[in-house]
N, C-alpha and C positions, 0 to 999 in steps of 0.2 A: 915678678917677685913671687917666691913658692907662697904655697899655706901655710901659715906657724902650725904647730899639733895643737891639738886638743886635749890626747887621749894619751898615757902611758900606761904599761903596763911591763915592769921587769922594764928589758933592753928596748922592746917597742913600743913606738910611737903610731897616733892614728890619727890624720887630719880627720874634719868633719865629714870633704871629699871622698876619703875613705870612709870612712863609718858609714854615710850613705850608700855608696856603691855595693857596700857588704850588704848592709839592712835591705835594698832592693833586691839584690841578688837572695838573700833567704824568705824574703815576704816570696820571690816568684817561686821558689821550692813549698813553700807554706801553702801558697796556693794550691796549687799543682795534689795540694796532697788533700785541697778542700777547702782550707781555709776560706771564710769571707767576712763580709761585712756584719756584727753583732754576733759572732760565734765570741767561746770565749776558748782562750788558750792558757791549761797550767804550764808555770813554768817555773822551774826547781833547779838552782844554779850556783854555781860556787863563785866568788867574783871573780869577774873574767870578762876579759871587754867583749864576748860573744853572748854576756848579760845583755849588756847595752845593744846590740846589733840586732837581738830577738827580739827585746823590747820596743824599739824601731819598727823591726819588721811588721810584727802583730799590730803595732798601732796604724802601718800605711795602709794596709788591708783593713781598716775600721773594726778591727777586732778589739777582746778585752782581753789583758793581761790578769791570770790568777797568781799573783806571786806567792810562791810557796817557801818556806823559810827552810835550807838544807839542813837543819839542824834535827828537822822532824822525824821521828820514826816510822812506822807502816803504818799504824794506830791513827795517828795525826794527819797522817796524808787521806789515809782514806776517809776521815771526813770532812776533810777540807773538800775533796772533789765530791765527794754525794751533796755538800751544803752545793756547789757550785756547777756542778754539773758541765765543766769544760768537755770541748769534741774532741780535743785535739791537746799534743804536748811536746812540750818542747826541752832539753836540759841535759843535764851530765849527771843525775843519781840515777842509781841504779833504783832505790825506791819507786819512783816514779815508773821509770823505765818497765817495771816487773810489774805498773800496776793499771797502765796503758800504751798503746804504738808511742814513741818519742822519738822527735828527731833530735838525733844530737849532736851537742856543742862540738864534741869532738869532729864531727865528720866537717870538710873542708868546705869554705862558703867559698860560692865563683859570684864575683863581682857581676854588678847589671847597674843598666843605668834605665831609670824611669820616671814614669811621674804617676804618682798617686792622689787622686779624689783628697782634698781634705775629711776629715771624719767630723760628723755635723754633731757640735759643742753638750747636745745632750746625750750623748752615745753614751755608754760606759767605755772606761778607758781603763780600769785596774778595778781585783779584789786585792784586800791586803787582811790579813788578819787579826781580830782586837778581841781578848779574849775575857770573856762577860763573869758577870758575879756566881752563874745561875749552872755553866758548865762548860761542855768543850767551845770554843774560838768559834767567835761570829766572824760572818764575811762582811768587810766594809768596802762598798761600793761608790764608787770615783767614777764622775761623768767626767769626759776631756773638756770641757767650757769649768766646771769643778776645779779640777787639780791644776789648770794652767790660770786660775784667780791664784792659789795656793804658791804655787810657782813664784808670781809676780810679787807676791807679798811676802815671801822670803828672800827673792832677790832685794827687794828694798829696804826690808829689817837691814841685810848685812852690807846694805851699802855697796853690794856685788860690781863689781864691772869687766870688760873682756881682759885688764889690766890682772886680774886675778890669778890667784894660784893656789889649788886647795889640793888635800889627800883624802880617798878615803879607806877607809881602814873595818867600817859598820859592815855588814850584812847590805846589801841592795833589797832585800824583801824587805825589807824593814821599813818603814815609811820616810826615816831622815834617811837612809841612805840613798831611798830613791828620789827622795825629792832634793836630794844634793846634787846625785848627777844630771837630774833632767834638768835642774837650775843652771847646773855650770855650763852644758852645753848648748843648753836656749842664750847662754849670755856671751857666749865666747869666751868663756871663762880657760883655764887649762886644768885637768887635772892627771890626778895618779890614781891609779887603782889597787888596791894591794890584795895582794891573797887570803890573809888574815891579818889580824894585829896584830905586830911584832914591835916594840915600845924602841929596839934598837935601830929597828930600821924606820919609823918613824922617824925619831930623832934624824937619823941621819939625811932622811931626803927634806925634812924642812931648812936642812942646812945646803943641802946640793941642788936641790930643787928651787930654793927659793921660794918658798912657803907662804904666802901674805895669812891666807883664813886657816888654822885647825878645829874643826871640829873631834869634842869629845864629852864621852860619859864618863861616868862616874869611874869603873875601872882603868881607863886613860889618864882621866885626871889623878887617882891612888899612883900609877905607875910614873907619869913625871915626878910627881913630888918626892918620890921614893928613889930616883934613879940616882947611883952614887956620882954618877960624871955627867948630870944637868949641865953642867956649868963649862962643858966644856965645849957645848954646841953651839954651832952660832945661831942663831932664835930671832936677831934682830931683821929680819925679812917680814915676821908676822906682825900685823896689824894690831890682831887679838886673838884667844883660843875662845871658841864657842863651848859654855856648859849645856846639853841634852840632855833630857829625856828622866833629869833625877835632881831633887833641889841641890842647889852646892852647898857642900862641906867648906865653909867660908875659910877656915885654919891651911886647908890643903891648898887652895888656891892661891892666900896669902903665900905658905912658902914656896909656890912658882915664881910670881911673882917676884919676891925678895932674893932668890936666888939670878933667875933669869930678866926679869926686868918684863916678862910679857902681862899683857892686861887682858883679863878676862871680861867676857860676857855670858849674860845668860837669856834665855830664850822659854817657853810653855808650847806645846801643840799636842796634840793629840793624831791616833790614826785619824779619827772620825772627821777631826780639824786642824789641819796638820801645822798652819801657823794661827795661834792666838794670843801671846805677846810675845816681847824684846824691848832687852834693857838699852840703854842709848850706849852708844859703839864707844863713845869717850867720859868716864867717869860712873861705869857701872855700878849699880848696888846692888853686891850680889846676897843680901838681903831679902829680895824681891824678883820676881823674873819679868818685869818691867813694866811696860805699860802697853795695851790693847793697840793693835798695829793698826793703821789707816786701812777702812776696807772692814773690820770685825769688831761687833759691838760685845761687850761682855755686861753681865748684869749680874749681884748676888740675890739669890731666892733664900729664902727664910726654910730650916729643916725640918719646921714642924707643919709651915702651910701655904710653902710653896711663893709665898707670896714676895714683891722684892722689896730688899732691906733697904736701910740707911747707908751711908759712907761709915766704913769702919766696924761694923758690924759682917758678923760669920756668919754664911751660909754657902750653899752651892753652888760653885762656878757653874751659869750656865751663857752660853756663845750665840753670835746670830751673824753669820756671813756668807756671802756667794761662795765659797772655797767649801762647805761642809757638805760631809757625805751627803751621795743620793737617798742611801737605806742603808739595811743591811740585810743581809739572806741569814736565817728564814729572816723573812720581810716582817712577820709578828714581832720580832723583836724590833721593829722600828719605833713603832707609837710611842713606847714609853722611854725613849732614848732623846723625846721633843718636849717642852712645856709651852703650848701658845706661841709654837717656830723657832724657841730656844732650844738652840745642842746642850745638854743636861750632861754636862762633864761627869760628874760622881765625883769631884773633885771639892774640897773644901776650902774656903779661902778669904779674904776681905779686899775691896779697894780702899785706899787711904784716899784723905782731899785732895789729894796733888794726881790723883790715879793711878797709882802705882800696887799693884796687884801682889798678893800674897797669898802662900799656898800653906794652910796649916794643917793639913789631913790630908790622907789618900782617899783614894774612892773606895767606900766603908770596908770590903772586905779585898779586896785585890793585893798581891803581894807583889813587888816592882824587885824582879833581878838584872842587875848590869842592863837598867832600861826598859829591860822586856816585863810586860804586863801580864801576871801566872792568877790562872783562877783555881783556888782552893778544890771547887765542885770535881773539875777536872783530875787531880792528881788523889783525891777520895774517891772517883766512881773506879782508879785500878785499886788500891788497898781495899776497897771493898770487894773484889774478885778473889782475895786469898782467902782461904775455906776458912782459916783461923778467926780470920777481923770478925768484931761483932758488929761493931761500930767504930767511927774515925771521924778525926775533925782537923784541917788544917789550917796554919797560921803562920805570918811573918814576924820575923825579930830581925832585930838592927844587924847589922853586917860591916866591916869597916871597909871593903873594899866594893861589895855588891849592890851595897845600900841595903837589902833585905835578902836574908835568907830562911830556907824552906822549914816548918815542922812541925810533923804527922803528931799527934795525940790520937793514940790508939786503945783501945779495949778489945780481949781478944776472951776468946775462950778455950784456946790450945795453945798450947808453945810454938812460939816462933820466936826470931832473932828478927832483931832489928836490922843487922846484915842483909838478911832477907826477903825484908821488903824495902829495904831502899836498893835491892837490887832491883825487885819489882819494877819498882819505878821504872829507876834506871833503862832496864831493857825496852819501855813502852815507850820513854816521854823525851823531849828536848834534854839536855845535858841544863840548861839550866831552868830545869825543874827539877832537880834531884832534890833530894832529901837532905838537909844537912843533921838532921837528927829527928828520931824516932824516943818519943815517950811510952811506956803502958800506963795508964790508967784506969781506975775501976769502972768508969762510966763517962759516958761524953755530956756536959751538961747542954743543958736545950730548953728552950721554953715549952708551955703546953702545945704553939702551932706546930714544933718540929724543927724550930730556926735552932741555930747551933750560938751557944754563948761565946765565942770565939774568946771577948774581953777577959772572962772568966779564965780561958785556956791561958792566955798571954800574960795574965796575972800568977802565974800559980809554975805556968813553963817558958817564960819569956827573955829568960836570960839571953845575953847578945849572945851574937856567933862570933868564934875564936875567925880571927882572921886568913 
């Protein structure tokens, strides 16, 4: 009897048999080029099942993976590798390529057959990047004993089995999408990979495909509810769609739902801790993103003294499980990311009596687009490089498809257009960090420390974004 696949991609298919034999065959070229045990390797890729086969690769050689998200510009790269300091790289941007030796995706892999050493459980196995209140993207660092507790606690959330069939459609740097693929294919799972998110072709492979799990964000979920021929798919394959990485909009979900007949769930994790609840697979409240998964303890801390509340009472999520990062680089920022061996989400929230966890704030200043976590600090320290800015403050407003979108409050002392520095941006920073609107005002308000009144800004310039 052959091997079922695993792995598609467009017209091809990749058993596991294959995916190994590639992965061997590039770890022996990775070698060869130096590669060893505790180096670390960036890697900058567009999805493409030679993601998965590098990822493989680097990991049989006991190396760590610095996943780099394509979406970066030079700005962003380069200090992801000075935080990180890899020897070695691997991918298809040219970024990277121009910024150290790469071997790339494009060049052809010769199959090899081997066996590799397992890598011993507290090794580092991946950076990924979680981007802080304070400035540019810390490095979140994943032992392999780490991310495969991580692994096994999201395969059980979703009730995963080799019987499966999922797409994905995310970014693989990303933390759900690479803990989607190393789940599907630690499970037997099957998946599809896609190039980008394309809502038609979705659609159509959960119908040709046969589709049991979807996962989506927040823009996936806008785009089914909005699609004028929903209803023409056949949908009845999936199980349930997964909501990530952004509270649901319970009105868009309903009219999935009522249209199509599929049932949602919802799920919390973080990079740092990548599964920390899920809602129950049959009869979701997407009210709530469920209840603390067996394996991770949640607790709420009081805002003013740290100390833990009552049931029903607000303060901050903070997590305590084998699956949580090691650190982070710089490592100074680790301490205050623990209280007493609590992961200190930044997240605001209450457990009710029944346990059922709810999220009623963001983590105080962070702005969440289509999922991705943007730090203000960040996209102020380029608007402060134009001769013009005097001072600048940024801030998030509601977004009907994004969840939050970007805006600069500026005071300047020359003329500038706002054109012109949301080109700014633009040229330095991810696409979704752009600027959806630029303010002038006379003065940025601040306390006597120097802390910027954001609340103030969002009062005054808050209005949502046009869709």
């Amino acid at each position: 009897m052959s091997e079922p696949a695993a792995l598609a991609f467009d017209e091809r298919e990749y058993t596991l048999a294959e995916l190994d034999a590639l992965a061997d065959g590039m770890a022996t070229t990775l070698e060869g080029r130096g590669v060893g045990a505790g180096d670390r390797v960036a890697l900058m890729s567009s999805n493409r099942p030679e993601f998965v086969i590098a990822l493989r690769a680097i990991w049989k050689l006991g190396a760590a993976a610095v996943l780099l998200s394509p979406a970066w510009r030079e700005a962003e790269v380069r200090n992801a590798l000075a935080l990180t300091a890899p020897t070695h790289a691997v991918g298809d941007h040219p970024v990277l390529g121009e910024l150290m030796p790469m071997l790339s995706l494009d060049e052809p892999i010769a199959p090899a057959r081997r066996s590799f050493a397992a890598p011993a459980p507290e090794s580092d196995a991946l950076f990924v990047f979680s981007s802080g209140t304070t400035g540019m993207p810390k490095a979140v660092r994943h032992t392999h004993g780490g991310f495969a507790v991580a692994v096994r606690h999201w395969r059980d959330a979703l009730g995963l089995t080799s019987a499966d069939r999922m797409q994905i459609v995310t970014p693989p740097s990303h933390i759900l999408g690479l803990l989607n693929i190393v789940m599907a294919l630690d499970t037997g799972a099957w998946i599809r990979l896609h190039r980008r998110f394309d809502i038609d072709q979705m659609l159509h492979h959960i119908e040709t495909d046969r589709i049991t799990i979807e996962m989506a964000v927040a823009p996936i979920a806008l785009a089914l509810a909005a699609h004028p021929k929903l209803d023409s798919y056949d949908m009845t394959s999936l199980r349930y769609v997964m909501w990530c990485a952004t509270p649901v909009t319970q009105s868009v979900a309903e009219a999935v739902t009522e249209r199509v007949g599929v049932n949602w769930v919802t799920a919390y994790g973080t990079s740092e801790l990548p599964v920390i609840s899920c809602n129950s697979l049959k009869g979701a409240r997407l009210d709530t993103v469920g209840r603390p998964v067996p394996g991770v303890d949640v607790r709420i801390a009081s805002l003013d003294d740290g100390q833990p509340v009552s049931t029903g009472e607000i303060g901050e999520i903070q997590v305590k499980s084998d699956s949580v990062m090691a650190g982070y680089l710089p490592d100074s920022a680790t301490a205050q990311a623990f209280s007493d061996g609590w992961y200190r989400t930044g997240d605001v929230g209450y457990l009710d009596d029944e346990g059922w966890l709810r999220i009623t704030d963001r983590a105080k200043e962070m702005i969440k687009v289509r999922g991705f976590q943007v730090a203000p600090a960040e996209i102020e320290a380029v608007l402060h490089g134009h001769p013009a800015v005097d001072d600048c403050a940024v801030f998030g407003v509601d977004h009907p498809a994004d969840g939050e979108a970007i805006v600069a409050a500026v005071a300047t002392h020359g003329s500038v257009h706002a054109d012109e520095l949301k080109a700014l941006v633009a040229d330095r920073l991810a696409s979704y960090k752009q600027l959806c609107r630029v303010v002038f005002v006379a003065h940025i308000p601040r306390l006597p420390s120097g802390k910027v009144l954001r609340r103030v800004l969002k009062e005054e310039h808050g209005r949502p974004a046009d869709g």
